[in-house]
N, CA, C and O atoms as CSV, one atom per row, in Angstrom:
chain,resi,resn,atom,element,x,y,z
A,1,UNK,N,N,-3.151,-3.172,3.376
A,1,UNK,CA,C,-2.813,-4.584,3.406
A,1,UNK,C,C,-3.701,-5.312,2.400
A,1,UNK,O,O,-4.930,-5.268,2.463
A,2,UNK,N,N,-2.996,-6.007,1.435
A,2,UNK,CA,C,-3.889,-6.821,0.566
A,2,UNK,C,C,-4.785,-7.674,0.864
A,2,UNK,O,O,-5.851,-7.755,0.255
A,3,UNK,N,N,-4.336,-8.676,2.189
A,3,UNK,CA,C,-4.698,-10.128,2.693
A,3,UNK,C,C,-5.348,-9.531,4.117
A,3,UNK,O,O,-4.674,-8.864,4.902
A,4,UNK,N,N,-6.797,-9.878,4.342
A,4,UNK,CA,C,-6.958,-9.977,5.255
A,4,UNK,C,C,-7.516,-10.784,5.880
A,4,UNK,O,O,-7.829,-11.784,5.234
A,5,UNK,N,N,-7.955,-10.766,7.556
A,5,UNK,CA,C,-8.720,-11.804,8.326
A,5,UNK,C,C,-10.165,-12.736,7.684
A,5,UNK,O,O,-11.189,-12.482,8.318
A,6,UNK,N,N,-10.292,-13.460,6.863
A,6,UNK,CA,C,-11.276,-14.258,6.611
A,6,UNK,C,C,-11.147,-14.650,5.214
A,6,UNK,O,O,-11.882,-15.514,4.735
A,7,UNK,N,N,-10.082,-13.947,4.416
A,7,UNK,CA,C,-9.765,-13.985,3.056
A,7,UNK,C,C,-9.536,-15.683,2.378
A,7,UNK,O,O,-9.324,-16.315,3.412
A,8,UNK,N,N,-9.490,-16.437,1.518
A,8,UNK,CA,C,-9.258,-17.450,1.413
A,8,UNK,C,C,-7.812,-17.514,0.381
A,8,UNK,O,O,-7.670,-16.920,-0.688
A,9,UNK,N,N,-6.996,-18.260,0.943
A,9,UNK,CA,C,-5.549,-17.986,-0.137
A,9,UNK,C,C,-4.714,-19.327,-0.208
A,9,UNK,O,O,-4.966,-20.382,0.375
A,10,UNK,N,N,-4.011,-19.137,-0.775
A,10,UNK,CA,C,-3.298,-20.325,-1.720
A,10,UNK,C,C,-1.903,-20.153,-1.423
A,10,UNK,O,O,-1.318,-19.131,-1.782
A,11,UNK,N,N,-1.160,-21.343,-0.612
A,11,UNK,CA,C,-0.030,-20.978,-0.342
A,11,UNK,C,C,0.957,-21.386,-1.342
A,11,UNK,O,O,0.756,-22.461,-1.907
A,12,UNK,N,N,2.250,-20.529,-1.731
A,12,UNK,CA,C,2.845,-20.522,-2.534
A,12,UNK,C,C,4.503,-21.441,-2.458
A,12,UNK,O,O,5.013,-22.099,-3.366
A,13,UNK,N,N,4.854,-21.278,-1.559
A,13,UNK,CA,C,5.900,-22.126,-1.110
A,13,UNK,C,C,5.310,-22.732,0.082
A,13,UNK,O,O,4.235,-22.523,0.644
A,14,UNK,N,N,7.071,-24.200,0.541
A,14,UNK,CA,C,6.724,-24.958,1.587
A,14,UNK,C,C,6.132,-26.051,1.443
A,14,UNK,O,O,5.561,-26.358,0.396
A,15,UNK,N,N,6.204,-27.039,2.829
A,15,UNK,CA,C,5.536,-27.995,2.974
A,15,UNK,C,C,3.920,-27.763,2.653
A,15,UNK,O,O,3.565,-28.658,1.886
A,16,UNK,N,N,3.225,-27.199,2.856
A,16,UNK,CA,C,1.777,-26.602,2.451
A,16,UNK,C,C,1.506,-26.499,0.779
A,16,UNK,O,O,0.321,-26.602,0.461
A,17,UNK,N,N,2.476,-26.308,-0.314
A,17,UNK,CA,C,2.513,-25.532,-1.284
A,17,UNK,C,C,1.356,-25.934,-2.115
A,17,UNK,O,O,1.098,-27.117,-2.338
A,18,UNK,N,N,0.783,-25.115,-2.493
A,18,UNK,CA,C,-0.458,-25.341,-3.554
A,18,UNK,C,C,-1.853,-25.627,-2.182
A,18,UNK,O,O,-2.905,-25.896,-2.762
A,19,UNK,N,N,-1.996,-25.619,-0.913
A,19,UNK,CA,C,-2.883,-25.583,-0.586
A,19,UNK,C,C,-3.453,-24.459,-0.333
A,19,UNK,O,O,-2.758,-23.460,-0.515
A,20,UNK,N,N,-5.031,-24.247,0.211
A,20,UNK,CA,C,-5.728,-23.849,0.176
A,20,UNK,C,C,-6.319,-23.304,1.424
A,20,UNK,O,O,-6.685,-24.272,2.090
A,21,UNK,N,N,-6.541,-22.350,1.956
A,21,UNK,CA,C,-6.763,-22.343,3.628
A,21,UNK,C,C,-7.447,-20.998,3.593
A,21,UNK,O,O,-7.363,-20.262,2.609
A,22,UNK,N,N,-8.390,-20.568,5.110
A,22,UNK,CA,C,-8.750,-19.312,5.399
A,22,UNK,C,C,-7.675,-18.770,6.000
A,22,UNK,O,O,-6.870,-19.570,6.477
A,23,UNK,N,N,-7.424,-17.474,6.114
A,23,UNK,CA,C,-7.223,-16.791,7.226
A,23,UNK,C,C,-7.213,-16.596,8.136
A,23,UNK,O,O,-8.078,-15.735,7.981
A,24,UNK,N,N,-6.970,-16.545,9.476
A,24,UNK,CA,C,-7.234,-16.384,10.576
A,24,UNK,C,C,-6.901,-15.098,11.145
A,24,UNK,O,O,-7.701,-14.188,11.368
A,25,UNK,N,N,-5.784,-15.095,11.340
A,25,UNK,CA,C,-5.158,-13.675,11.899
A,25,UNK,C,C,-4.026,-13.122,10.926
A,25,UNK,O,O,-3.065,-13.763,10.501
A,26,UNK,N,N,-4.400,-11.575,10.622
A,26,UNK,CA,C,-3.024,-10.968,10.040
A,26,UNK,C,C,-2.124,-10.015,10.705
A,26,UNK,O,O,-2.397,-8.816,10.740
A,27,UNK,N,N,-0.965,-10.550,11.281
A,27,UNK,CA,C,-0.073,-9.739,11.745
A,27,UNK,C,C,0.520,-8.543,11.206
A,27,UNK,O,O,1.668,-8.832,10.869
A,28,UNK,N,N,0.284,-7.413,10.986
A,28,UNK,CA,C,0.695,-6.018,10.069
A,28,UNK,C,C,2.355,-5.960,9.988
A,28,UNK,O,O,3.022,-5.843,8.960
A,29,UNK,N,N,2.967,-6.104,11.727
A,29,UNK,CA,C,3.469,-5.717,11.950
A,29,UNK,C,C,5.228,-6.600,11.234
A,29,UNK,O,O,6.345,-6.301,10.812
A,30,UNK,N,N,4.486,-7.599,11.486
A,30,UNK,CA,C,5.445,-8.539,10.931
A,30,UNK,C,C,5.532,-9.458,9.371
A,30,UNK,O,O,6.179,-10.386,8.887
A,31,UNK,N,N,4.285,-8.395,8.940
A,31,UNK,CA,C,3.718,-9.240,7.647
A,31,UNK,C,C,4.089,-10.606,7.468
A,31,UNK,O,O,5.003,-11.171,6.867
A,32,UNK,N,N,2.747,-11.118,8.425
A,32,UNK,CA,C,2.725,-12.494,8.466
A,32,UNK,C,C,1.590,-12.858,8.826
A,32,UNK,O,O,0.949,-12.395,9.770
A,33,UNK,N,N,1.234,-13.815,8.005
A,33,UNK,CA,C,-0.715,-14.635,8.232
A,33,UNK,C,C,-0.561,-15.963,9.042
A,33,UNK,O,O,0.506,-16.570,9.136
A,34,UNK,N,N,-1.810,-16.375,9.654
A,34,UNK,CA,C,-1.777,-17.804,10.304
A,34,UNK,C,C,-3.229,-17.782,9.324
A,34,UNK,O,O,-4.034,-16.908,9.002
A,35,UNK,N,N,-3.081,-19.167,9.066
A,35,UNK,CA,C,-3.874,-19.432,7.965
A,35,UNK,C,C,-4.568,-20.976,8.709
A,35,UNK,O,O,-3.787,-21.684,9.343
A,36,UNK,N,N,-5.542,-21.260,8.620
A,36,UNK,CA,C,-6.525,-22.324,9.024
A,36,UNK,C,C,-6.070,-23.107,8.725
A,36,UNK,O,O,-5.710,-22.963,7.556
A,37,UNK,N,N,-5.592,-24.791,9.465
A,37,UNK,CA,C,-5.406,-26.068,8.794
A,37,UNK,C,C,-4.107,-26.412,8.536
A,37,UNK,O,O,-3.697,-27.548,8.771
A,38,UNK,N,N,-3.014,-25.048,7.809
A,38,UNK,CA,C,-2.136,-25.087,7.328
A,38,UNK,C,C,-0.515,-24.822,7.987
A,38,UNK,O,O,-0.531,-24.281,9.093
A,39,UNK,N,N,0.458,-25.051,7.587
A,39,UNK,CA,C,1.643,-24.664,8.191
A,39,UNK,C,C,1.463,-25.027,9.892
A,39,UNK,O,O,1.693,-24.186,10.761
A,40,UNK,N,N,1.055,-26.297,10.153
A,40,UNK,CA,C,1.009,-26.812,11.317
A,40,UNK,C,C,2.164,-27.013,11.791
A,40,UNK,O,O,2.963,-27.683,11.137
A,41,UNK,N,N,2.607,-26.336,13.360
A,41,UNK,CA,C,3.342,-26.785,13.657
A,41,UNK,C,C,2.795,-27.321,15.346
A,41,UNK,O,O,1.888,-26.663,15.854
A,42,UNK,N,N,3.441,-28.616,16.209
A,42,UNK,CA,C,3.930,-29.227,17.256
A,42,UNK,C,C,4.151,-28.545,18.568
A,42,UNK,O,O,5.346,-28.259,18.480
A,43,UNK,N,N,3.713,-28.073,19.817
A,43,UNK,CA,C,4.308,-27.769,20.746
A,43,UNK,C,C,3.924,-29.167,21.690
A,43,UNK,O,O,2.869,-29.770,21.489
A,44,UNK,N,N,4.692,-29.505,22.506
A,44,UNK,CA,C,5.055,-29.860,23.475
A,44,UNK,C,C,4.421,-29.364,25.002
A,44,UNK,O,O,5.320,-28.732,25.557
A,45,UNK,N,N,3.358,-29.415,25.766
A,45,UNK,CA,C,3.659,-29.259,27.084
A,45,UNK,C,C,3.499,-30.238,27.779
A,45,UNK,O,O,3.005,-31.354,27.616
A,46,UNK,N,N,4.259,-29.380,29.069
A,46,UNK,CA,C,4.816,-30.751,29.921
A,46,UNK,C,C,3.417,-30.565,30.911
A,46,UNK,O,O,2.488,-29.787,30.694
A,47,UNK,N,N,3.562,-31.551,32.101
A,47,UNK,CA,C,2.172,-31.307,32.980
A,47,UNK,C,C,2.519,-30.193,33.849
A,47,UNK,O,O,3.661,-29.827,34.127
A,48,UNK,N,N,1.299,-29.632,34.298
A,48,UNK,CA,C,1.753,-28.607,35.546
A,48,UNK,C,C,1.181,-28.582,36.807
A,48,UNK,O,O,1.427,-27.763,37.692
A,49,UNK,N,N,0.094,-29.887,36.873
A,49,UNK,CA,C,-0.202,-30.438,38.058
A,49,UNK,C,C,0.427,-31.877,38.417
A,49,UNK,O,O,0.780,-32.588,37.476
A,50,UNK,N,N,0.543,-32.217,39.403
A,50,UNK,CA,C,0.820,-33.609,39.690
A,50,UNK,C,C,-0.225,-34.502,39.216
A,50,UNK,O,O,-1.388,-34.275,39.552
A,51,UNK,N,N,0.241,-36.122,37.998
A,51,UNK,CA,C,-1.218,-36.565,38.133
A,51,UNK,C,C,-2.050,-36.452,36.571
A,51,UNK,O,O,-2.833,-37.229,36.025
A,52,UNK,N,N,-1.413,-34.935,36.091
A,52,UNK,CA,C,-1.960,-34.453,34.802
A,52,UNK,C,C,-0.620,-34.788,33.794
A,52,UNK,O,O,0.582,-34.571,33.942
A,53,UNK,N,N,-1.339,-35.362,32.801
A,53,UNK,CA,C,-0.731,-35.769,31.366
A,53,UNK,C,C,-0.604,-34.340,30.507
A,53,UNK,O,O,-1.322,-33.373,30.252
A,54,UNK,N,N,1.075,-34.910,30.151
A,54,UNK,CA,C,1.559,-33.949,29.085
A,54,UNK,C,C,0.930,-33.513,27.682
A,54,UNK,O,O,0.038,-34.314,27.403
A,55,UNK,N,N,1.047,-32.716,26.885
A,55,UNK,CA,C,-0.060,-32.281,25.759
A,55,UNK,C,C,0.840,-32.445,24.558
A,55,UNK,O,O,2.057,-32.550,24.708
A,56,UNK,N,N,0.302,-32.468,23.440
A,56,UNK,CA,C,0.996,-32.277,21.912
A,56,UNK,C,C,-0.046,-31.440,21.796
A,56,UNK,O,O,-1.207,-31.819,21.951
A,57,UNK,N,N,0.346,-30.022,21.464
A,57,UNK,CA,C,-0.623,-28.986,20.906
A,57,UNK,C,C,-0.175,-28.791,19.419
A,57,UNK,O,O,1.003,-28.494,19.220
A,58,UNK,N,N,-1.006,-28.932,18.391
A,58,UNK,CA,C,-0.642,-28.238,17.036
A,58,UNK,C,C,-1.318,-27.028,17.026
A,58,UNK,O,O,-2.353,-26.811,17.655
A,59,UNK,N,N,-0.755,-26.264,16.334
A,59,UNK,CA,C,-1.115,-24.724,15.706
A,59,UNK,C,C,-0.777,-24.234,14.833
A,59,UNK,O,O,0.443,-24.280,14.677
A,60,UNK,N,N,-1.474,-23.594,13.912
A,60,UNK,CA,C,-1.649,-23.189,12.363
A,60,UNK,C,C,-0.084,-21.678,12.665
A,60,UNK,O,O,-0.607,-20.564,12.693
A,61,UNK,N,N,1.159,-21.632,12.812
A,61,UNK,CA,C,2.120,-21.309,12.748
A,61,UNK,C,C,2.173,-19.733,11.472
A,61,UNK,O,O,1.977,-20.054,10.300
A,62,UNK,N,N,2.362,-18.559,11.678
A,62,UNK,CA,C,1.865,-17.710,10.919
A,62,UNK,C,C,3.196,-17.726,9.605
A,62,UNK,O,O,4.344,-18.143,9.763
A,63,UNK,N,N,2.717,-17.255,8.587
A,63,UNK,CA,C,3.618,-18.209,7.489
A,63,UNK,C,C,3.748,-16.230,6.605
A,63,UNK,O,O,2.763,-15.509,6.446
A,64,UNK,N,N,5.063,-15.884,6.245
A,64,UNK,CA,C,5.280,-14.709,5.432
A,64,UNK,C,C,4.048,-14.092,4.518
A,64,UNK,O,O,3.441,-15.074,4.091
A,65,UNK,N,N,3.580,-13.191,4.159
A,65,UNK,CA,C,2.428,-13.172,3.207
A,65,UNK,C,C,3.177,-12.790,1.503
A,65,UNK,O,O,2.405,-12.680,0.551
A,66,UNK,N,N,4.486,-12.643,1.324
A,66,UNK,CA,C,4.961,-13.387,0.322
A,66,UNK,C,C,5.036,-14.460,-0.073
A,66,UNK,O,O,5.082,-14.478,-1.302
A,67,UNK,N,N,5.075,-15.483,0.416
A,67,UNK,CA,C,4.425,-16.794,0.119
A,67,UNK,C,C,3.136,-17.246,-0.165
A,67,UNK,O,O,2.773,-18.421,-0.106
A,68,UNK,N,N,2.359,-16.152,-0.517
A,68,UNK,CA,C,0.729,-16.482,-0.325
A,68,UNK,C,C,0.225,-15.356,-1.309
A,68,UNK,O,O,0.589,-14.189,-1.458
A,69,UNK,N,N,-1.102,-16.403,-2.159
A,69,UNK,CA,C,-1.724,-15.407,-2.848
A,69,UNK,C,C,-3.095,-15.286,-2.943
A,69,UNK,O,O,-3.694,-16.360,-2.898
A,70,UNK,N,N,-3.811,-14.226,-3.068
A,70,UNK,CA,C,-5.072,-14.298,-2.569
A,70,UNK,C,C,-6.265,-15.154,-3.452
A,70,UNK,O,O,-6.139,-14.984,-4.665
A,71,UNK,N,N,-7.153,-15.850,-3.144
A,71,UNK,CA,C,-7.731,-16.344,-4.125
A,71,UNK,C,C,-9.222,-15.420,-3.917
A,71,UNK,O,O,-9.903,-15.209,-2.913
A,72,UNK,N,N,-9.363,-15.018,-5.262
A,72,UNK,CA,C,-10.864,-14.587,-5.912
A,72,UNK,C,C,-11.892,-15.479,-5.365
A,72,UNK,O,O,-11.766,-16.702,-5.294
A,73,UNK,N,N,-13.192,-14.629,-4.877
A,73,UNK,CA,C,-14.319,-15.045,-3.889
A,73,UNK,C,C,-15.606,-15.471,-5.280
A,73,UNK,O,O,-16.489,-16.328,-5.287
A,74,UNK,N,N,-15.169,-14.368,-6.413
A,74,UNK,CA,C,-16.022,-14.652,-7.538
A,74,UNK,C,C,-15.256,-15.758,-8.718
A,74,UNK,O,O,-15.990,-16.625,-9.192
A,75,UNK,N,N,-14.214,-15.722,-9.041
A,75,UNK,CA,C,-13.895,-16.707,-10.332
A,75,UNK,C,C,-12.942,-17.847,-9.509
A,75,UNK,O,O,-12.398,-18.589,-10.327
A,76,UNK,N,N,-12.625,-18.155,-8.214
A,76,UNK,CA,C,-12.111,-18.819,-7.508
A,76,UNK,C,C,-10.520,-19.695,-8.018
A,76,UNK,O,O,-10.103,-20.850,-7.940
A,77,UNK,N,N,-9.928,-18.198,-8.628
A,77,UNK,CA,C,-8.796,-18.271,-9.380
A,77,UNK,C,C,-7.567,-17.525,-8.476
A,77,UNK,O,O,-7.474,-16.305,-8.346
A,78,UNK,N,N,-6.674,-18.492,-7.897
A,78,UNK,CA,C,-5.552,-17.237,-7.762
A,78,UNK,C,C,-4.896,-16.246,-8.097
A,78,UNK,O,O,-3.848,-16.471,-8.703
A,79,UNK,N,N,-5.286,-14.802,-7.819
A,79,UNK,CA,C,-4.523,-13.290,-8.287
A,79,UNK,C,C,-4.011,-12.478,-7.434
A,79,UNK,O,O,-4.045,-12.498,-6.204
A,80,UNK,N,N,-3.375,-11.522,-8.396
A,80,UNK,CA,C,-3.181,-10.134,-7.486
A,80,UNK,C,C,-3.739,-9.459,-7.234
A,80,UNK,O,O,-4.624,-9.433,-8.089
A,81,UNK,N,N,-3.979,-8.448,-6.260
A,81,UNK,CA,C,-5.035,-7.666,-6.239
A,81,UNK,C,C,-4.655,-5.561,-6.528
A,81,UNK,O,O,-3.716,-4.825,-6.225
A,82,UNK,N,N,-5.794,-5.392,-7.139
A,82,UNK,CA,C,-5.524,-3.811,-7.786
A,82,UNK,C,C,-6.502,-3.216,-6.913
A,82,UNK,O,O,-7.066,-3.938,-6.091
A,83,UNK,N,N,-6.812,-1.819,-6.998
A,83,UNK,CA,C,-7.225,-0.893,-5.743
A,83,UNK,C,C,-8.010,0.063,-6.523
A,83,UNK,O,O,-7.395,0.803,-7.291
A,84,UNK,N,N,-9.204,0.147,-6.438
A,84,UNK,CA,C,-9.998,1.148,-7.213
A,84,UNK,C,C,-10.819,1.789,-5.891
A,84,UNK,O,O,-10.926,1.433,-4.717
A,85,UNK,N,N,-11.302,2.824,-6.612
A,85,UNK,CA,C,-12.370,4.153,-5.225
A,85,UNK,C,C,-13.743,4.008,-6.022
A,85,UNK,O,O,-14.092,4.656,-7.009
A,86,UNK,N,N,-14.244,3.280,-5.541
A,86,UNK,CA,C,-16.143,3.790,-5.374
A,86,UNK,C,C,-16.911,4.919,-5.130
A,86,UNK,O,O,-16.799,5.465,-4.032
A,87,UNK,N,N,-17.755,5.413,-6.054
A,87,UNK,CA,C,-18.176,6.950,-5.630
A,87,UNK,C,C,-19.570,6.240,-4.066
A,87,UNK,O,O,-20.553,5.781,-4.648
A,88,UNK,N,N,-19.692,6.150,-2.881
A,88,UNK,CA,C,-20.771,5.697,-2.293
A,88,UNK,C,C,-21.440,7.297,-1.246
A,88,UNK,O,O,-20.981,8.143,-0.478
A,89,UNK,N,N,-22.515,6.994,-1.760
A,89,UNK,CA,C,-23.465,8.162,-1.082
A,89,UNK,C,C,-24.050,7.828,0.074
A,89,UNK,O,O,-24.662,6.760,0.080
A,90,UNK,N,N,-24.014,8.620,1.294
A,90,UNK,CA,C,-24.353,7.942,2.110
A,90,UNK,C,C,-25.088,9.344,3.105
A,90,UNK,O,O,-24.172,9.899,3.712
A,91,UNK,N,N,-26.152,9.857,3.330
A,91,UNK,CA,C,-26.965,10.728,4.092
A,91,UNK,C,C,-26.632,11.985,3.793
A,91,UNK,O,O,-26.544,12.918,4.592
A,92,UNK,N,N,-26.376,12.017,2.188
A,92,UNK,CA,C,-26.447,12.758,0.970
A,92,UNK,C,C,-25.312,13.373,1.135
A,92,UNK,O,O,-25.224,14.594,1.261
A,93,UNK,N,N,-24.622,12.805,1.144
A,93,UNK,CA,C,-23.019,12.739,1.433
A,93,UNK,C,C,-22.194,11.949,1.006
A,93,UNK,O,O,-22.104,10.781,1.383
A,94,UNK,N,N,-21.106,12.784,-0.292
A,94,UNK,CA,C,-20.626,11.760,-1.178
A,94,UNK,C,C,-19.303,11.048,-1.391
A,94,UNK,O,O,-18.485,11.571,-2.148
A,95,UNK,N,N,-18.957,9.640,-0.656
A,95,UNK,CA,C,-17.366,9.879,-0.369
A,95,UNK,C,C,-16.826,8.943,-1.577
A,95,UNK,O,O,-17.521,8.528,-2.504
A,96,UNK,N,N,-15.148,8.641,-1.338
A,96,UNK,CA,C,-14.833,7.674,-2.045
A,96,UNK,C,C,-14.449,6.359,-1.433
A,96,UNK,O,O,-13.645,6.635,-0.542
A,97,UNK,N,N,-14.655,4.923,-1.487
A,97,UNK,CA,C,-14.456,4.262,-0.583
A,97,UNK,C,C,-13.421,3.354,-2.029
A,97,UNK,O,O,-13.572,3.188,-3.239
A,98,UNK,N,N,-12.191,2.898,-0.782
A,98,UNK,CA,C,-11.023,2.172,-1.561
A,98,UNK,C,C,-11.466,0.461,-1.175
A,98,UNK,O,O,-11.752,0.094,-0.035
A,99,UNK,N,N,-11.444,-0.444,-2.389
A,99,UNK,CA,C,-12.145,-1.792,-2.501
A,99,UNK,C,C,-10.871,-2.341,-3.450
A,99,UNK,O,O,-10.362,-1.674,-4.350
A,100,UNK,N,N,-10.582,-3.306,-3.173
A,100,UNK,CA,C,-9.959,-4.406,-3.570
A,100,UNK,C,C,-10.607,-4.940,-4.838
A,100,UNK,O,O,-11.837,-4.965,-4.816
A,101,UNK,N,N,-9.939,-5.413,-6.050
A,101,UNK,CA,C,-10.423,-5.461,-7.208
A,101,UNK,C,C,-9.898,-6.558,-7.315
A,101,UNK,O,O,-9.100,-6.678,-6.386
A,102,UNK,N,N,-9.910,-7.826,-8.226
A,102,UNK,CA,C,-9.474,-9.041,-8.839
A,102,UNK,C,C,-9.008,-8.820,-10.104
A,102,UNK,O,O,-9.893,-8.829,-10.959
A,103,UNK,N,N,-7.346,-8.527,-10.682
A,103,UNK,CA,C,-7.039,-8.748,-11.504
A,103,UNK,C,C,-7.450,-9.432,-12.847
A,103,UNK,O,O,-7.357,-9.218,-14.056
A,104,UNK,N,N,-7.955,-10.372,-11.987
A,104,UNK,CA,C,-7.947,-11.346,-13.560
A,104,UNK,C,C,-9.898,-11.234,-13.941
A,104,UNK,O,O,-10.234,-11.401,-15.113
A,105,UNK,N,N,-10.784,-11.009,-13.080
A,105,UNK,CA,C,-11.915,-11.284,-13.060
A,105,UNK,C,C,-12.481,-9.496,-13.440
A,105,UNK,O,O,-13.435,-9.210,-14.164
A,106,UNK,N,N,-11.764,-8.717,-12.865
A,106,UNK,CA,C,-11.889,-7.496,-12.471
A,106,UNK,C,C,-13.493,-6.832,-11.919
A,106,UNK,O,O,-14.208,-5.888,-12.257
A,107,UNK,N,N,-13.556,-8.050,-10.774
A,107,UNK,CA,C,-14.621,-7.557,-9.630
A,107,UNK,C,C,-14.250,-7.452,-8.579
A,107,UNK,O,O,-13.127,-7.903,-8.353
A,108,UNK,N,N,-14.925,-6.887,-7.590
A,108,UNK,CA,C,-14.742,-6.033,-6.674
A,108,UNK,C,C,-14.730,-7.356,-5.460
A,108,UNK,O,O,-15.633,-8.193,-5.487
A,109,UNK,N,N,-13.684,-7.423,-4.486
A,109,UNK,CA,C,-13.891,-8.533,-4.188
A,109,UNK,C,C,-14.412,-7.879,-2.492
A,109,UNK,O,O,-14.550,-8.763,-1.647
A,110,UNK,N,N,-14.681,-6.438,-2.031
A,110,UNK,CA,C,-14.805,-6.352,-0.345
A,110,UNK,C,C,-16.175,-6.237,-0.569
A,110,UNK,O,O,-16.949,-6.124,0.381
């Protein structure tokens, strides 16, 4: 998955378009993000005690992750992201670890 939980991204279509938001949660399953602030939508509840006032709840509504692109943590430019392997040694033991790269900056953005 390109986009994940804490990532900062730039929404591409929609009422939102051209803003700017964190991450919150990424749904795999449905490839779909809820993003902080953004793509607010309205619920309605009614009371459920006698006595108690009804609610307007908003909530950041999870929005396609085709519509969204990731923004760079180092040149704070919207890109795509490319996939390179790190040689990392670790208790003299040598693996390859897969890291997210910035197109346009080409640093390592995990």
């Amino acid at each position: 998955m390109k986009i994940k939980k804490g990532d900062k991204v730039k929404i591409l279509t929609g009422k939102d378009k051209g803003k700017i938001g964190k991450v919150l949660q990424v749904f795999q399953s449905a490839n779909r993000a809820s993003i902080e602030g953004l793509n607010l939508l309205v619920k309605h509840m009614r009371p459920r005690k006698q006595g108690e006032k009804g609610q307007r709840i908003e909530f950041p509504a999870p929005i396609n992750l085709s519509n969204v692109i990731l923004v760079c943590s180092k040149c704070d430019k919207p890109t795509r992201v490319a996939y390179k392997y790190l040689e990392v040694t670790k208790n003299n033991v040598k693996r390859k670890k897969k890291v997210r790269v910035c197109k346009k900056c080409k640093q390592v953005m995990d």
